[in-house]
C-alpha positions as protocol buffer text, in pm:
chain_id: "A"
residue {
  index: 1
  type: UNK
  ca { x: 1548 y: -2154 z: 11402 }
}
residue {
  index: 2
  type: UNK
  ca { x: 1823 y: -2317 z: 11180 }
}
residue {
  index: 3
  type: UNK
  ca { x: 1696 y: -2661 z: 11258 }
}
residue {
  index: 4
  type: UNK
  ca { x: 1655 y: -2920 z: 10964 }
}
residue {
  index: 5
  type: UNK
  ca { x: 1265 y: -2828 z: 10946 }
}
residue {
  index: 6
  type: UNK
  ca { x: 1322 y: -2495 z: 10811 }
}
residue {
  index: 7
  type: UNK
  ca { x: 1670 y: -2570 z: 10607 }
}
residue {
  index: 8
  type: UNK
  ca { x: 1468 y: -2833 z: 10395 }
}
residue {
  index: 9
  type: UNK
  ca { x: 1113 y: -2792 z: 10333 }
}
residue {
  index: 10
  type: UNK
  ca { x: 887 y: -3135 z: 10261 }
}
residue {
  index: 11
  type: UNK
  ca { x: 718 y: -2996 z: 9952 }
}
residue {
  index: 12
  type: UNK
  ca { x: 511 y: -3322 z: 9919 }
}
residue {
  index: 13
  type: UNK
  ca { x: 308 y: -3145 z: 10187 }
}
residue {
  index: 14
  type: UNK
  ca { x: 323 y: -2842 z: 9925 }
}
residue {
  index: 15
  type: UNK
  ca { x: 170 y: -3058 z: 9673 }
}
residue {
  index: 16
  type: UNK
  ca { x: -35 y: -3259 z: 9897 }
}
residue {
  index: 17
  type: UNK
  ca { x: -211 y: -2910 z: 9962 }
}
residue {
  index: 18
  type: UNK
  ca { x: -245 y: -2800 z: 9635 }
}
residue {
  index: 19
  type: UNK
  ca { x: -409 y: -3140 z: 9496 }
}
residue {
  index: 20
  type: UNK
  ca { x: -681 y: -3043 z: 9827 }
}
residue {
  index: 21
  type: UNK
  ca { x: -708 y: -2698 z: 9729 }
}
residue {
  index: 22
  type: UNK
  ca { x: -784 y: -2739 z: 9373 }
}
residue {
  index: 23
  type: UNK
  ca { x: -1023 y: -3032 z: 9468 }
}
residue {
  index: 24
  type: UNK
  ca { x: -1229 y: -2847 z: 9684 }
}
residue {
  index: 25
  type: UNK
  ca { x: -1243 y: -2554 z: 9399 }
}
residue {
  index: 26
  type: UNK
  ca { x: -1380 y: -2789 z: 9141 }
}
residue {
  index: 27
  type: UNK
  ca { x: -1623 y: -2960 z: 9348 }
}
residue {
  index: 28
  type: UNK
  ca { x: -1752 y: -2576 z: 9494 }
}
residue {
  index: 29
  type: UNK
  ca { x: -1773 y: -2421 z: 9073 }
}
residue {
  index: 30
  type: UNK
  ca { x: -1926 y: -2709 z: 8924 }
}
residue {
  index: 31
  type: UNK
  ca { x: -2215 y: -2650 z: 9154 }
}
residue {
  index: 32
  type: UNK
  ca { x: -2237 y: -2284 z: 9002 }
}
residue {
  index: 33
  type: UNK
  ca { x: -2206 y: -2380 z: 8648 }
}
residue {
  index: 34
  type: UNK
  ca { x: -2551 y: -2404 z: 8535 }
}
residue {
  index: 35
  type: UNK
  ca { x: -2686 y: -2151 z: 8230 }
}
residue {
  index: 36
  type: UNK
  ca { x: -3003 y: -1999 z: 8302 }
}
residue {
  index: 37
  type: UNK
  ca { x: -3309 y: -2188 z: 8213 }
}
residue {
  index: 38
  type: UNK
  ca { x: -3339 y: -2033 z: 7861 }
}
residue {
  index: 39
  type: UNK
  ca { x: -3010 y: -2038 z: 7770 }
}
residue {
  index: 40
  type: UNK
  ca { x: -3065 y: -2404 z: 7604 }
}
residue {
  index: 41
  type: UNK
  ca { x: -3176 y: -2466 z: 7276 }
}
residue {
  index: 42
  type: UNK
  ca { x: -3538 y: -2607 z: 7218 }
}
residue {
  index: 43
  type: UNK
  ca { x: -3414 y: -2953 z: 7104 }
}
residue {
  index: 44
  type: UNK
  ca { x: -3730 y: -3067 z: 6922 }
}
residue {
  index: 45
  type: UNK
  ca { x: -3822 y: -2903 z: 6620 }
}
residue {
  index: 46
  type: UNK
  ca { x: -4225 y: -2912 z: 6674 }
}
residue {
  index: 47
  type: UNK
  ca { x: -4246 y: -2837 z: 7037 }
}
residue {
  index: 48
  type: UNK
  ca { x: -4571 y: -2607 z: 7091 }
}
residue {
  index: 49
  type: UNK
  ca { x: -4472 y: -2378 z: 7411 }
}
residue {
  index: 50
  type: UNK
  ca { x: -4789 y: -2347 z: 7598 }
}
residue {
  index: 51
  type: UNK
  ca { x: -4878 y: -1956 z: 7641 }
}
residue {
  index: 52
  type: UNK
  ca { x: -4722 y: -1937 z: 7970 }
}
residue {
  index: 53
  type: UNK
  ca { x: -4410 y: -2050 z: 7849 }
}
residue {
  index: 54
  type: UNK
  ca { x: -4421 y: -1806 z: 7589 }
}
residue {
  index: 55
  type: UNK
  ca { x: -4462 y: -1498 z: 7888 }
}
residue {
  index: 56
  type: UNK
  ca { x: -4135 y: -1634 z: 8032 }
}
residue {
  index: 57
  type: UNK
  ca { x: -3956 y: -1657 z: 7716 }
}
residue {
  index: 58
  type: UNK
  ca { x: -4049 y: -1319 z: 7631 }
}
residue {
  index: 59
  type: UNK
  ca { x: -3949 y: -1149 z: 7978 }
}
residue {
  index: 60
  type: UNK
  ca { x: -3628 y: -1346 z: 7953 }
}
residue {
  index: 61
  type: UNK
  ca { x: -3547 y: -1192 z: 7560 }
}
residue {
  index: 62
  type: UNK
  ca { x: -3634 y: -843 z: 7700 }
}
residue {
  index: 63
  type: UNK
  ca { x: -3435 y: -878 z: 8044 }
}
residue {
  index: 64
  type: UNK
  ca { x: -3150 y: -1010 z: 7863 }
}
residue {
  index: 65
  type: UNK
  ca { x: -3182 y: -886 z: 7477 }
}
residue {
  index: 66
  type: UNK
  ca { x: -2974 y: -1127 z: 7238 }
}
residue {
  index: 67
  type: UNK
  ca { x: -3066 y: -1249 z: 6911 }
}
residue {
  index: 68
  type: UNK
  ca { x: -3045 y: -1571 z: 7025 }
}
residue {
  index: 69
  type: UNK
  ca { x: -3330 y: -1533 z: 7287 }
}
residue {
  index: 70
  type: UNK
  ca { x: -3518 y: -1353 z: 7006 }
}
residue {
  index: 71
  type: UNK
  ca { x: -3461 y: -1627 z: 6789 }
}
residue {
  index: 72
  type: UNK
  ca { x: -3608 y: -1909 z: 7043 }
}
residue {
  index: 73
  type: UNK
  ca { x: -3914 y: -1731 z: 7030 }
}
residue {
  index: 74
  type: UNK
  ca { x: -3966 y: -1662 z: 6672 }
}
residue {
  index: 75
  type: UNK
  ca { x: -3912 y: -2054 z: 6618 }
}
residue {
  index: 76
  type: UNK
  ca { x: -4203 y: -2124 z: 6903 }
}
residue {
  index: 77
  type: UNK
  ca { x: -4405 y: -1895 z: 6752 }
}
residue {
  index: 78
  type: UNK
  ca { x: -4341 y: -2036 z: 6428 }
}
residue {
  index: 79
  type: UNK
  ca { x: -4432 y: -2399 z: 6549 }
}
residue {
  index: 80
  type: UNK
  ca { x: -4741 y: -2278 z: 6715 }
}
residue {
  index: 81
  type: UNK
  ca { x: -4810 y: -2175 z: 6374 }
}
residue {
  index: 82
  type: UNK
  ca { x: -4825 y: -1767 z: 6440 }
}
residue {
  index: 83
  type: UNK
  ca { x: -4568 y: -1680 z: 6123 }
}
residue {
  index: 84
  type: UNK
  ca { x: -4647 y: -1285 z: 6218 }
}
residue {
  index: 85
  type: UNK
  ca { x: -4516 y: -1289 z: 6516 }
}
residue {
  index: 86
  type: UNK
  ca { x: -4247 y: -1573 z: 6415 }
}
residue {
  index: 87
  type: UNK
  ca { x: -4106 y: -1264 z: 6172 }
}
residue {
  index: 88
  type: UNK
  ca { x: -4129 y: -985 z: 6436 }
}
residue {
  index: 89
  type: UNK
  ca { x: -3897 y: -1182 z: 6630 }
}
residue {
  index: 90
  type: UNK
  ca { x: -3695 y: -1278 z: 6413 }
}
residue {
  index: 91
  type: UNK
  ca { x: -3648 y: -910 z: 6256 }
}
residue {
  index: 92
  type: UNK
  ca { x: -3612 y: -798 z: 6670 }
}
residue {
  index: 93
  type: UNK
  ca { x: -3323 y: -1098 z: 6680 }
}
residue {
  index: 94
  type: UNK
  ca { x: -3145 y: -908 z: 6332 }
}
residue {
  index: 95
  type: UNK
  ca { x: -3166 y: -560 z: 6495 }
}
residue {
  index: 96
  type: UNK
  ca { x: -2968 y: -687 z: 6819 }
}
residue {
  index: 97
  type: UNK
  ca { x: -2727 y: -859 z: 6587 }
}
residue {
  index: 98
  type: UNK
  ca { x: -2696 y: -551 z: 6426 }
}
residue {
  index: 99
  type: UNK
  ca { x: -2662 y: -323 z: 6724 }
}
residue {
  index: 100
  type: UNK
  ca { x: -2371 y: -573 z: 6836 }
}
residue {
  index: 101
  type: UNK
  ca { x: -2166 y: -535 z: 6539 }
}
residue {
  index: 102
  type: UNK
  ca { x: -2191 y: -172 z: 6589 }
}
C-alpha cells in the first residue's frame, strides 16, 4: 500500500473527470430548461388568439395566478377588440400584484 500510486496522486485524471462530469450535467439540464408554453411574451402587438387559444390561456392564468399571465390575456382580449374583458383582466393582473406585495 505505500507504493508510488497512492504516495502521488495523477490529479489530471481528477480534472479529466471533472471536465466529463460537468459536461454530461450541461448537456442533461439544457434539455430541461424550457418555460412552459405561456410563459413567453406575445411578440406581435395585433395577434388575434383564436377562441381556443384564449381557453388555454385562461386555464393557464388560473392554474398558475400571476399578473403576468393575467396581463397576456387582457392584451389578447384587447386586440380582439373585447376592451371589457381586456379591463377585467387587467384589474385581476393588479389584485395578484397586490396580494404579492402583501
Amino acid at each position: 500500500m505505500k507504493g508510488p500510486l497512492f504516495a502521488k496522486p495523477d490529479l489530471k485524471w481528477f480534472v479529466i473527470g471533472a471536465l466529463l462530469i460537468s459536461a454530461v450535467h450541461q448537456l442533461t439540464i439544457q434539455g430541461h430548461s424550457q418555460g412552459p408554453k405561456f410563459s413567453s411574451q406575445i411578440i406581435e402587438s395585433d395577434y388575434r388568439a383564436s377562441e381556443d387559444e384564449m381557453q388555454q390561456l385562461l386555464a393557464y392564468a388560473v392554474e398558475h395566478p400571476s399578473a403576468e399571465a393575467y396581463r397576456r390575456v387582457a392584451v389578447c382580449y384587447q386586440n380582439r377588440g373585447e376592451i371589457r374583458r381586456a379591463l377585467h383582466y387587467l384589474q385581476e393582473a393588479e389584485k395578484v400584484d397586490d396580494d404579492m406585495l402583501d
